[in-house]
N, C-alpha and C positions, 0 to 999 in steps of 0.2 A: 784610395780615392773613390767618390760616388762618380756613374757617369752616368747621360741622360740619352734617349731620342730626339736629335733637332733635325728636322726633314734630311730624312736619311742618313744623317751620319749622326757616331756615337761623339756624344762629349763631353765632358769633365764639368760636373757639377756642382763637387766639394772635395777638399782637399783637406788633408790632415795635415799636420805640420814636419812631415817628414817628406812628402810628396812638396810639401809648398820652399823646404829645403833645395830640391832639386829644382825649382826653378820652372816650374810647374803652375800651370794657369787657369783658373774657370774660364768655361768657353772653347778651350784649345781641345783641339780632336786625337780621341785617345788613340788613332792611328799616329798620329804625329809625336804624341807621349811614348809610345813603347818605340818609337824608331830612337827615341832619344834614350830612353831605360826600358829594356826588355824585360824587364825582371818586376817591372811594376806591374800592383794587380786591382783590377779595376771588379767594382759592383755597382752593378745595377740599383739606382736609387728607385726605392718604393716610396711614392710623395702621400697615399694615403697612411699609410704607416708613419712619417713624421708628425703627420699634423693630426694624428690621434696619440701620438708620444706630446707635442706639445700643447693638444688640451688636457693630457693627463699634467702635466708640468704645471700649464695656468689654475686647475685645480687644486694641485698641493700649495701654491702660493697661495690659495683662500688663506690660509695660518696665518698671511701679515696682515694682508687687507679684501677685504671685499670687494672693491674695483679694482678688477684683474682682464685684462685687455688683451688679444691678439695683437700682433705686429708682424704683418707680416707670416710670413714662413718658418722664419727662424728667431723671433722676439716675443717679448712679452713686457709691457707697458705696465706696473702695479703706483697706482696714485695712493702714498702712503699717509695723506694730508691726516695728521692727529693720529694716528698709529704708531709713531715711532717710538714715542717715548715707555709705551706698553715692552720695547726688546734694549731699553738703553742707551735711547738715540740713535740719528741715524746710523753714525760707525759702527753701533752694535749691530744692527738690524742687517744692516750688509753685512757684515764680519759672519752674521748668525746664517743669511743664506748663503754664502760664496762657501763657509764649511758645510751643511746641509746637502749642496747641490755635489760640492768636492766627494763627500761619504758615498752619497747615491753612485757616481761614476761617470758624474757631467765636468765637462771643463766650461766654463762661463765666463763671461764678460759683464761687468755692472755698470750702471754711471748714475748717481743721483743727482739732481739740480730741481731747480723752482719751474722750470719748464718741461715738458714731455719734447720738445726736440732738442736741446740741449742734454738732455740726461742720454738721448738718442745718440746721438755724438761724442760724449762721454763713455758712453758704454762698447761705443764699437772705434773709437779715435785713438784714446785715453787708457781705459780699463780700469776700472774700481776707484771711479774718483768721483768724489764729492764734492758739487759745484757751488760752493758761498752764494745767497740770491745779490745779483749783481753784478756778477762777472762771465755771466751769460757771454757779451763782447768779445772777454780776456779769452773764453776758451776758443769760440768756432774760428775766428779771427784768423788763427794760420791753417785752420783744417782745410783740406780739398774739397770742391763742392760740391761732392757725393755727401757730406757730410748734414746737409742741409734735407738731404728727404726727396730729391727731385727726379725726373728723368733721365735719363744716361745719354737720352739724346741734347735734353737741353744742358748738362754737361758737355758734349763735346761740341754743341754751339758756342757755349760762350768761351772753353778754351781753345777755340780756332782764332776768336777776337783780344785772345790776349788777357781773360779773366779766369786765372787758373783757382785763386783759393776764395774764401768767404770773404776774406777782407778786402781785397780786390775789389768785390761785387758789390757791398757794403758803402767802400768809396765812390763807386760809381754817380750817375745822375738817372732819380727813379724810372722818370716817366718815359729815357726812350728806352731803358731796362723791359720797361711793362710792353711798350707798343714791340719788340722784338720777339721778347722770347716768352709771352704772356702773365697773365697776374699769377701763374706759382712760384714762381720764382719768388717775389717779393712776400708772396703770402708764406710761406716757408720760413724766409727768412723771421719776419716779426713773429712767429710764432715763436721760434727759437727765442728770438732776442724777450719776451715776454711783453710784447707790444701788442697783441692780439692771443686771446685766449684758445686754448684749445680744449677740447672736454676729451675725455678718455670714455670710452663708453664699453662696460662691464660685458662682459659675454655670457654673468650670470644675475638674475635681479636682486636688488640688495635688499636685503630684510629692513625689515621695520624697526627689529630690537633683536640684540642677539647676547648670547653668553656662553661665556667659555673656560674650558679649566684644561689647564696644561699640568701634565702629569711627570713627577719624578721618575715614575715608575710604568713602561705601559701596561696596559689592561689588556687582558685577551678575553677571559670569560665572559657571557652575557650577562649573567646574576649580576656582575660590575657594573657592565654600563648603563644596566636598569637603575642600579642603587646613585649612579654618576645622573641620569638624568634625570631623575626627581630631584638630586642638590639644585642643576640647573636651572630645572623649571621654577625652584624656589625662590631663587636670584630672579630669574625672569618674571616671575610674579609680581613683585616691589616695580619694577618698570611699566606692567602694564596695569597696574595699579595707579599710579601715580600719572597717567594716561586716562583713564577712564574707562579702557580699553579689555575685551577681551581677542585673545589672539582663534584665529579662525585656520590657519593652517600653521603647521611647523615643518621644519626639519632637521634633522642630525644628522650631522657631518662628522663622521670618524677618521682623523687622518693616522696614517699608518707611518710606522719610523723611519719604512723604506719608501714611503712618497704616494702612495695609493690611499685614494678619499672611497668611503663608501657614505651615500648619504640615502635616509630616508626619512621618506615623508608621511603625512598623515593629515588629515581635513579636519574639521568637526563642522557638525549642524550648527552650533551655536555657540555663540563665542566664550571661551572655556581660557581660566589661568589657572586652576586647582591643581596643584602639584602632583594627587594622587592618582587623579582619573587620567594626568598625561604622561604619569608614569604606563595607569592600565593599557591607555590605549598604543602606547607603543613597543604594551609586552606581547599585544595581539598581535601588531606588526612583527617581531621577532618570531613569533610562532608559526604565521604565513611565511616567512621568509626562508624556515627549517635549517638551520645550519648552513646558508648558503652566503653570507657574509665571512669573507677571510679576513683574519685579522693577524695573519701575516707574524710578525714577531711583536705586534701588539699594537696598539692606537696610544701613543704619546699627548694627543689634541683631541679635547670634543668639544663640539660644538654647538648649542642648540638656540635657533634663531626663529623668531616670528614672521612668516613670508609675506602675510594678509592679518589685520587688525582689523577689528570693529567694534563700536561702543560699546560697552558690557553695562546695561542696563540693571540693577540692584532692583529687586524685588520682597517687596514685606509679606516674609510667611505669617499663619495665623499661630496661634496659645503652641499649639501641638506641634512647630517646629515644620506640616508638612503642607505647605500652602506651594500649590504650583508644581508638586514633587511630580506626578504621573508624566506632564509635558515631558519635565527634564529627565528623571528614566527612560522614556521612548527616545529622547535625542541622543542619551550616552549608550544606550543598546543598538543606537542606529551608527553610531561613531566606531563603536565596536565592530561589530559586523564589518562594515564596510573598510576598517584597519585588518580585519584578518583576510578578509574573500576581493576587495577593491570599491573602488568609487561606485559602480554600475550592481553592486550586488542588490543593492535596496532602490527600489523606483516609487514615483509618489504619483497618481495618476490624478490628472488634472481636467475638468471639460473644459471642452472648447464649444464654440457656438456653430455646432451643425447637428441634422436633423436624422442623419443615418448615423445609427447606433454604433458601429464601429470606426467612427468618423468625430463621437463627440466624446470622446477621452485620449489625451495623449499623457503617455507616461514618460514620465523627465528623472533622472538622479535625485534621490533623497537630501544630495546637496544646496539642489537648485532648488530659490525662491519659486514659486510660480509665478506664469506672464500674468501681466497687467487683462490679459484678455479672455482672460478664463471666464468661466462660465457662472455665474452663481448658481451654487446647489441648493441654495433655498425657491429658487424658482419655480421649480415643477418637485412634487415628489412623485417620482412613477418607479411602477413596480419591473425591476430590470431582474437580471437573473446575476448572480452571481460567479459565473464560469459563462462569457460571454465570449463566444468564438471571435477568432480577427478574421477570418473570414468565413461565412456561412456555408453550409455544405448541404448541398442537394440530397433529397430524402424522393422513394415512390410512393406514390398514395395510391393504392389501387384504387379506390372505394369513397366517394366522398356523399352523405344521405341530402344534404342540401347544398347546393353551389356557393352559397354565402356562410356557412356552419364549416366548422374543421373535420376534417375526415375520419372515420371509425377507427382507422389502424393505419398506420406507415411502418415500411422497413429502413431502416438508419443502420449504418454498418451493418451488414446481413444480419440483421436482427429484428424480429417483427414487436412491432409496440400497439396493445389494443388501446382504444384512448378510453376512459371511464368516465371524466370530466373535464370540461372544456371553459376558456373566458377571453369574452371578446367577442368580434375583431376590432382592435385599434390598428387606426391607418395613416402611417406615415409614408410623405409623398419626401421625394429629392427636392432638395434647394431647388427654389428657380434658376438661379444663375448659372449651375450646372447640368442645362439641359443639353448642352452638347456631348453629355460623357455618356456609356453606352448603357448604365442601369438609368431610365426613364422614367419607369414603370413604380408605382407604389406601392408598395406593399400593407398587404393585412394581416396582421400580426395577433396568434393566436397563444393563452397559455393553457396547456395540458397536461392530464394526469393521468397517467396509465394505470392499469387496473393493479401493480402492486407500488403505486405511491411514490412513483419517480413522477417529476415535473420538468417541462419543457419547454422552449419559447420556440415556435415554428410559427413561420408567418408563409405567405401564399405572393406572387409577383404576377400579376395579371387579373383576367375575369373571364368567367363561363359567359363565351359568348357565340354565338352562330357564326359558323364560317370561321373561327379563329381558330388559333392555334390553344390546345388544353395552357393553363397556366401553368407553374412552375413552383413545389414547396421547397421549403429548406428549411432547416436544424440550423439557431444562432445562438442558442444557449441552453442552461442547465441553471434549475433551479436547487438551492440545495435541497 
């Protein structure tokens, strides 16, 4: 038996069926259990460990259906609507998990019906029964009213009044039902009985389009599962074809014989169905990955699913077949990269509308459109440097021949720089609106060339003036 912490005292959280033999209770304090069997032996339940065992569990049921739901602690909710018939109907479909889960080393309870609280009740009342839609009624009708989904308090309200099973509660009269023991009760019930709908809501988001191939034989090799998801991608092609559609992300799902999913994923710039290049891009992910995908006694299920779609716009090349080619090489080299090294390997720098130079570029994921707010670069062409510091770094001028003119020589990293030639000063001031923040002051912006033909952007923050304080230069860039 599992026991737990409940203010202070230990107690009995789950029971096997050898313990529930003896007569043995959830709730009852395992002080009170060993006075009765000394010989029983109690563990410590670890509640993070279960519910990372049961999202490993709601994961391998990805294989029936794609709406796969928690319940709870100890359930799991799979809405099989239009998937059954893919395993043989339902009595196949159950028959195919209740041996699946049996092999693994689970013992389970099933219940299928036209409702999620009826299949609920089936599953934990019943055991492995298949609910005809319509007999919703027939089944809860003599169950106890745990069986309903409710609180255990307002179960033992209403069996204090004499309303022990569903049917009871059922017969009852609604309205002074609702003013007693509130609207769950009743909302509970119509759920069950299929009188108000209930939605299942996935714990994982459902693809757009997906395809799959179930293996006689599992696959362990990569070279395999390369050669398995270009077939894929091919079938998945004719769907987003017939869509208009190209897919923008994917992923692969390898479920394993003994129940373990590994899935991964991959982006693209632009929306991509070519079988071959989702072959490539996902041999790059393989290669970032290095042999660190188990594949256990082999993956029996792959899967490969479209996460995100968008329109795949058809484009007329010119005579020579390569019209538009340079974009799309930069986008599948940019796909590539970012499948081997991640999302953030490639950045696309973008201006935004401010007036200090370290201010009016922000670099975004090679993924991401840029905002609406960007800057146009056709607006100004100014001569910037290309290795533009993010923040500028203070330099000495010993020497300066005219207080308006850039100075003869400065030292930047202990290293003295004679200047040979000079241009400028252009002078950019701070936004207005950020005169609260602590740079005020303008700067004059100077570009220079040392006497062996390095170039610089140093600019100046102040003015020679009497009584003040010297200004202040600084290193913000490198020309090449």
């Amino acid at each position: 038996m599992l026991s737990r912490r409940d203010s202070n005292t230990q107690r009995i959280a789950a029971l096997d069926a050898q313990a529930r033999a003896l007569n043995l209770k959830a709730g009852m304090g395992v002080g009170e259990a060993r006075a009765m069997h000394p010989n029983i032996e109690a563990v410590e339940a670890e509640p993070e460990a279960d519910r990372r065992l049961l999202e490993g569990l709601a994961d391998w049921c990805d294989r029936y259906t794609p709406l796969v739901a928690l319940d709870g602690t100890d359930g799991l909710f799979l809405d099989i609507t239009g998937c059954a018939h893919l395993f043989g109907g339902e009595r196949g479909m159950m028959d195919d998990l209740l041996c699946r889960f049996f092999h693994q080393g689970f013992e389970i309870r099933a219940g299928l019906a036209s409702t999620p609280g009826a299949a609920w009740a089936a599953a934990r009342f019943s055991g492995d029964l298949i609910v005809a839609p319509g007999q919703e009624e027939e089944l809860i009708s003599p169950l106890p009213l745990s069986a309903l989904r409710i609180d255990p308090g307002i179960c033992g309200s209403l069996e204090s009044v004499g309303l022990r099973t569903v049917g009871a509660v059922m017969a009852a009269p609604r309205a002074p039902l609702t003013r007693r023991f509130g609207p769950t009760l009743l909302l509970r019930l119509d759920q069950a009985l299929g009188q108000l709908e209930e939605a299942i809501s996935p714990r994982l988001p459902v693809a757009a389009l997906s395809v799959e191939r179930h293996l006689a034989e599992p696959i362990i090799l990569t070279d395999d599962i390369e050669l398995l998801t270009k077939m894929l991608a091919e079938s998945l092609k004719a769907g987003l074809e017939r869509r208009c559609e190209g897919a923008r992300s994917l992923m692969l799902s390898l479920f394993r014989v003994d129940g373990e999913v590994s899935r991964i994923a991959i982006s693209m710039t632009r929306p991509l169905r070519e079988p071959s290049l989702v072959q490539r891009l996902f041999r790059e992910r393989f290669t970032a990955l290095n042999g660190t995908i188990d594949a256990g006694y082999g993956f029996d299920l792959v899967r490969l699913s479209a996460l995100s779609v968008a329109p795949f716009a058809a484009s007329q090349a010119d005579f020579t077949g390569e019209g538009a080619r340079d974009e799309t090489d930069i986008a599948l080299f940019a796909d590539r990269v970012r499948a081997r090294l991640g999302d953030r390997a490639l950045s696309i720098a973008v201006a935004v509308e401010s007036h200090w130079p370290e201010r009016a570029v922000r670099h975004l994921p090679f993924s991401e459109p840029p905002p609406a707010f960007g800057r146009d670069s056709r607006e100004e062409n100014l001569d910037r440097p290309i290795n533009l510091f993010a923040m500028p770094e203070p330099i000495e001028v010993p020497v300066t021949e005219i207080p308006e003119r850039p100075p003869l020589n400065f030292r930047w990293r202990r290293a003295l720089y004679r200047i040979a030639r000079s241009e400028g000063p252009e002078r950019i001031a701070p936004e207005w609106w950020r005169q609260g923040e602590a740079e005020t002051l303008p700067r004059d912006y100077f570009r220079v060339e040392d006497a062996d033909g390095r170039r610089f952007w140093l600019y100046r923050q102040g003015l020679y003036e009497a009584g003040k304080p010297s200004p202040r230069w600084f290193m913000h860039g490198i020309f090449a």
